[in-house]
N, C-alpha and C positions, 0 to 999 in steps of 0.2 A: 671300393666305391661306397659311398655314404647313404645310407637307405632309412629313411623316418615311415614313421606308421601314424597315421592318424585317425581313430576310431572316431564315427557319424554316429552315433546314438538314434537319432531321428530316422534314420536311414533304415528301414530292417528289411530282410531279405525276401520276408512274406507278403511285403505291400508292395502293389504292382505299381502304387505312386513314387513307396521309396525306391523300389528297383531303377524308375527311372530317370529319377531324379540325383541318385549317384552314379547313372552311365552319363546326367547331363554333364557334371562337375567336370571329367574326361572332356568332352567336347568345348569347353568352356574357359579351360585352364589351357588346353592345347596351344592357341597364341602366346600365351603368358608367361609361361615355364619355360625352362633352358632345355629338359629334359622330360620326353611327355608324364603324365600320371599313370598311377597305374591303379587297380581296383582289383580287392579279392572281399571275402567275407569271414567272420568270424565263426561260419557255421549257419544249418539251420535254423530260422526263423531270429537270423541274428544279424548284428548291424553290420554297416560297410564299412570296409577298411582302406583308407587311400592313401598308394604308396607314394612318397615322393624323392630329389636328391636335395631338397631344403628343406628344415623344418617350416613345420606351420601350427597354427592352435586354430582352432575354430574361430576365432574373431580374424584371424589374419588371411583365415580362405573366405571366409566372409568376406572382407573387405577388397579380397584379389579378384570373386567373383564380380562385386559391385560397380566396379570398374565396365563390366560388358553388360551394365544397363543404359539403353540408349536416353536421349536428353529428353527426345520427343518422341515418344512411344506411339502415339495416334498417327506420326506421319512418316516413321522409321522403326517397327517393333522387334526387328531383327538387325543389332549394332554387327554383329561380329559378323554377318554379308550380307551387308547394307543391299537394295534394288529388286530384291525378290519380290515380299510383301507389297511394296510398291510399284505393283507392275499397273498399268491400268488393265482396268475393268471389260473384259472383249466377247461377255456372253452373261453367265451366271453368275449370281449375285457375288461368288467366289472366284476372286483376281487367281487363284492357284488352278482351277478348273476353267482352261482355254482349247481354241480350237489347236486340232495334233499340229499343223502347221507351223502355229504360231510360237507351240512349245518346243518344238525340234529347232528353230529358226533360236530361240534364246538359248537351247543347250550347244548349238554351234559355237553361238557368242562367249559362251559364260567357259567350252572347253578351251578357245583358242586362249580364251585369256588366264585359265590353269597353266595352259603348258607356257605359256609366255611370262606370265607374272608369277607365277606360285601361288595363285586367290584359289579358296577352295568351295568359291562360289557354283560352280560346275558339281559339286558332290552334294553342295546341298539342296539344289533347283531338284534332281534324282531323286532326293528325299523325298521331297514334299510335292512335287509333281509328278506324277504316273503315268506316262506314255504308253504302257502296257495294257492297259484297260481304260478305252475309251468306249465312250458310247455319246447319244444323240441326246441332246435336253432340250430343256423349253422353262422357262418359269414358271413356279407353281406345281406343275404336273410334272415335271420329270420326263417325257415327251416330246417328241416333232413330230409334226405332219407336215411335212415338206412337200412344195407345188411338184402334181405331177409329173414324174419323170426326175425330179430332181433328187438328189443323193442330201440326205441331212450334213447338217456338220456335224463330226465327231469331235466332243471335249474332253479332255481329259480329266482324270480324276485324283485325289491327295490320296494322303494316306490314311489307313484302316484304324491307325491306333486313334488317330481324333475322333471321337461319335459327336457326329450335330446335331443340334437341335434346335428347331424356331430361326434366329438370324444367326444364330451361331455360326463363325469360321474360325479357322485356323488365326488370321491374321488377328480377327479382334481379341482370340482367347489369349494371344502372346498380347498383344496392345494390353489387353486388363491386368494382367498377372504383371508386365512391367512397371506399371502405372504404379499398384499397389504396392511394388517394391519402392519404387524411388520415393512414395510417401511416406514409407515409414523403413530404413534401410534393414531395423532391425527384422524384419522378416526373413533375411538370409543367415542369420546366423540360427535363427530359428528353424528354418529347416533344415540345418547342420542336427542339430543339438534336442529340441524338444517344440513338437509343432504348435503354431498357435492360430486356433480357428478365426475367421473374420465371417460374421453377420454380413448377409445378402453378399458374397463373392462366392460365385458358383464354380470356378474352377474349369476345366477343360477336357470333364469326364471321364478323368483319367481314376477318381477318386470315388469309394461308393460313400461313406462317410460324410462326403460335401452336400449330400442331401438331408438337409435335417429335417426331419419329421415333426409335426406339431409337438408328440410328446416327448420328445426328444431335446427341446430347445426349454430355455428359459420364458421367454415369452409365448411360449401355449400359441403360436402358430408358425406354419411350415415357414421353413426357409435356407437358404444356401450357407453352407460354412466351408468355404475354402480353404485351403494353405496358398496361400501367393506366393511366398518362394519356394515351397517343393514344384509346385506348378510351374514359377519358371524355371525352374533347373529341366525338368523332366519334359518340358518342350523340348530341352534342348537333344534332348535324347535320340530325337527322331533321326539326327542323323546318324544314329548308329545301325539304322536299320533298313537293310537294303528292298527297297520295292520293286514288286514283278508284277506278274499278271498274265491271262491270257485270254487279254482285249474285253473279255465280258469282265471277269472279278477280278476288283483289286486284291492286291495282294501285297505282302510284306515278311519281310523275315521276324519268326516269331508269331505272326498270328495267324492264328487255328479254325480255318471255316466250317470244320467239321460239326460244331454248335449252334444252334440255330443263329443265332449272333451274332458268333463269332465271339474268339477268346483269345487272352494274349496269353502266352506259356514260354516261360524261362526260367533258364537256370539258374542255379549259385555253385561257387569256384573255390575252391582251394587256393591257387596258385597265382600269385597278385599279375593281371594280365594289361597292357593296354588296351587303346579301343577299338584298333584294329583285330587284332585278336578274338577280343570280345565278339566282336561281330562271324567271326571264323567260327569259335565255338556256338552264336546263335545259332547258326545253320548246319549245325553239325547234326546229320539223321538220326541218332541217335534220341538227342532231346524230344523229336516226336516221334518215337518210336515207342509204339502200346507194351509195356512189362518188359523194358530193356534190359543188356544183362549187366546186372553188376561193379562188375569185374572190369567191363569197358567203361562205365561210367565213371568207377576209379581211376582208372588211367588217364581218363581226359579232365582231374582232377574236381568234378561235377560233383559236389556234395548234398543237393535237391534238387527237384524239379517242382515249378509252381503253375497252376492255370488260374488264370481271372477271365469267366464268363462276360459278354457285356451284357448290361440290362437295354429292353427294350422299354421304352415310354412311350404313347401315343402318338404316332407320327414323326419319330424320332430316334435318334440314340440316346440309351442311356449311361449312366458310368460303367466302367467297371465294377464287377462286384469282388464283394470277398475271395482270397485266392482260397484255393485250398491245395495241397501238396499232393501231387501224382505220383514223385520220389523221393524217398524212399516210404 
């Protein structure tokens, strides 16, 4: 069988933006392909490797990703299952944060029509919505005080890997980072190949880098330097990653609440895997297991391990920070 290798340059194993951003490609190429992708690494603190059964060059995965940019990102920022994002609005200023009710009643909907249609709408509602950890809101305060006697509602909550801030959500951060692609397409191939920063595009905290610092920037005052296509690839990510909870914290495979924060920690692989896979090995005990041995770590083809702390900002999340390597 015919096996091509395509080295991400852009992509390196150290940054929790590139990590996620070549497990998005996997979820992204998945409709596209005859035969899914597969993803290993060239090593330590080195780029991603995507394996495929057709050749491709970085302009032609560029262009294959470009295709699952939606037309109208403000009123559809998730093309490849359309209805999510667009749910109306049933509590918090966040359409993904609904009463349990109301999100069990669309995970009915969205399974029946998995196993009837083959839509893989049902795995990604699981992604990004959290049934597992609900709790009681209020606007502003985070709070209810429900009329005596009464039981608050419980809303559900996303997931860990997004940190909000201000009006920040999930939906607007995919709506920006779309946006910013379809205005300049060349953005995707740049986050293949060699990133390239944008003035005032803040990203989706996935990056510590997108915060530019006064003296850090050309113009001698703060401001946001995003990647718009690693950020949208690396949304895409989320559905790689399976969320739990137990009803107080959310939770998610891969991130580590053991920090005050919270941290995301992941491996890198030898052995070119899909994304299912992928996700098998995320949650493999091992990965967060304190000075694992070795020896198993090889066998499960596991070449490092990385953690990125989040930072906290004043009433807020803030990005991830720098990784640093826990293995080896």
């Amino acid at each position: 069988m015919t096996h091509h290798e395509l080295e991400l340059p852009a992509l390196v194993s150290n940054s929790p933006l590139g990590f996620l951003a070549a497990l998005g490609i996997l979820q992204l190429t998945a409709p596209l392909l005859d035969r899914p992708a597969r993803l290993s690494w060239r090593g330590p603190d080195a780029p991603a490797l995507l394996h495929t059964h057709q050749p491709l060059t970085h302009q032609t995965l560029a262009d294959l990703l470009s295709t699952q940019l939606p037309d109208d990102p403000a009123k559809e920022p998730l093309l490849l299952v359309p209805g999510i994002f667009s749910l109306p609005r049933t509590g918090p200023s966040d359409a993904l944060r609904m009463p349990i009710d109301t999100a069990l009643h669309h995970l009915r909907t969205h399974t029946r029509a998995e196993r009837e249609h083959n839509t893989s709408t049902a795995h990604w509602f699981t992604a990004l919505v959290n049934q597992l950890s609900i709790a009681p809101t209020e606007k502003n305060t985070g709070k209810t005080r429900p009329a005596r006697g009464k039981q608050p509602d419980l809303y559900t909550s996303s997931t860990p890997l997004f940190g909000r801030g201000g009006q920040m959500t999930l939906a607007n951060n995919w709506t920006k980072a779309a946006e910013e692609c379809r205005k300049d397409p060349t953005h995707l191939l740049a986050a293949l190949t060699a990133w390239r920063r944008v003035d005032g595009y803040a990203g989706a905290n996935l990056d510590h880098h997108s915060t530019g610092d006064a003296h850090m920037v050309s113009q001698g005052k703060p401001t946001q330097q995003g990647v718009p296509g690693a950020t949208w690839l690396a949304l895409h990510s989320f559905a790689t990653f399976r969320l739990t909870g137990d009803t107080t914290y959310a939770q998610t495979t891969s991130w580590d609440r053991t920090t005050p924060n919270g941290a995301l920690i992941w491996p890198t692989w030898r052995p070119p895997l899909t994304t299912t896979s992928i996700t098998t090995l995320l949650e493999h005990p091992l990965v967060r297991t304190p000075n694992p041995d070795p020896a198993k770590l090889h066998n499960l083809g596991i070449t490092a391990i990385y953690a990125a702390p989040r930072t906290r900002l004043p009433q807020a999340d803030g990005p991830l920070q720098l990784s640093h390597r826990a293995y080896p």
